[in-house]
C-alpha positions in Angstrom: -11.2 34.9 34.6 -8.2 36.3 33.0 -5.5 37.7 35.7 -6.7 41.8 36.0 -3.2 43.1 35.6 -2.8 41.4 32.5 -6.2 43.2 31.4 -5.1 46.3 32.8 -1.6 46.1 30.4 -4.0 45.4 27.4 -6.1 48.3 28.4 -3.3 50.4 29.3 -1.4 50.0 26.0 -4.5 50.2 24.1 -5.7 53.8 25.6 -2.4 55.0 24.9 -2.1 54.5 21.4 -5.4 55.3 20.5 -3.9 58.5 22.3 -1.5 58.9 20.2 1.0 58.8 23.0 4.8 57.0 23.1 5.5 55.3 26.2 7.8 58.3 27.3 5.2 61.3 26.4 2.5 59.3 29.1 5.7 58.9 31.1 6.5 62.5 31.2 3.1 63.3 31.2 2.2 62.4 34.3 5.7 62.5 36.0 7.0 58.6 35.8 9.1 57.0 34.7 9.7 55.4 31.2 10.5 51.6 32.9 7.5 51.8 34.9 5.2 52.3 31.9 7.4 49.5 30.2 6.5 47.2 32.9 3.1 47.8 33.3 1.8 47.4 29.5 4.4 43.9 29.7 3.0 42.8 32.7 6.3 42.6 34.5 5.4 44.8 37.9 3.0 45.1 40.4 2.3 48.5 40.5 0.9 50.0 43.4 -2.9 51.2 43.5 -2.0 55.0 43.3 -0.2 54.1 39.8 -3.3 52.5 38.2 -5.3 54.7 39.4 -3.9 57.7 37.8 -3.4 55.8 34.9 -7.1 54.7 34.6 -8.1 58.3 35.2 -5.5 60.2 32.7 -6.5 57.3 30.3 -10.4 56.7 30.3 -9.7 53.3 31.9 -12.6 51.6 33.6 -11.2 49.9 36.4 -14.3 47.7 37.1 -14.4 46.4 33.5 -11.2 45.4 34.3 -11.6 43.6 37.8 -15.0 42.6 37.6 -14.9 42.1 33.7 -17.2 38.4 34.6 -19.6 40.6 36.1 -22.9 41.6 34.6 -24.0 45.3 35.6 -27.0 47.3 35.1 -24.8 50.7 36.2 -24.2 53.2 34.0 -20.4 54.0 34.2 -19.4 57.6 35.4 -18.5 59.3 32.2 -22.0 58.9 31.1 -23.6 59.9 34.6 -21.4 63.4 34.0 -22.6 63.7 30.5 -26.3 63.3 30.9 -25.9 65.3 34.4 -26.7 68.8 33.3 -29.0 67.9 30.2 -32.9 67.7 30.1 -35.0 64.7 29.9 -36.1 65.9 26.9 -31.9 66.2 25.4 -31.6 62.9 27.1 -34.0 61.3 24.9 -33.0 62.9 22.0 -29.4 61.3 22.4 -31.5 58.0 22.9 -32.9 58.2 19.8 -30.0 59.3 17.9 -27.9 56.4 19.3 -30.7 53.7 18.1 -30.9 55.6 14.5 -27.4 54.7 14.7 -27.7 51.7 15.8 -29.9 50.5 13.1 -27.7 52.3 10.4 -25.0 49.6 11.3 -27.3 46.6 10.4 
């Protein structure tokens, strides 16, 4: 198992750019400080809890990909709970099939 800071840095600098964000625009964004973003993504802190967390939100980062990424789960992760959460079985299935339509379409 890889060290979860290390996967968080990869994640971290990976969310941001497909953001489209500089280090100093995430920075700024959500009131840090450029060196702390910096240290993160080059694994060179230990941030405290509070930090990752609002990073993880602000970024789409699943935090238990990253600490339990050994683990095997059947859960559905939140973003999709929230989705679904105000559609009809009927839309729900719909999105079902479209995904495996797809799906094939990949082959």
């Amino acid at each position: 198992m890889k060290n979860p800071l290390d996967l968080f840095a990869a994640d971290l600098r990976a969310a941001r750019i497909r953001r489209n964000l500089t280090q100093r625009q995430l920075a700024e964004m959500l009131h840090m400080s450029v060196r702390t973003i910096i240290e993160l993504e080059r694994c060179k802190s230990s941030p405290r809890f509070e930090t990752v967390a609002t990073l993880a939100k602000e970024l789409d980062i699943s935090l238990d990909a990253v600490v339990f990424q050994d683990s095997k789960t059947d859960r559905v992760s939140k973003s999709i709970v929230d989705f679904f959460s105000d559609k009809s079985e009927e839309e729900i299935q719909k999105y079902i099939a479209l995904c495996e339509q797809a799906d094939t379409l990949k082959g």
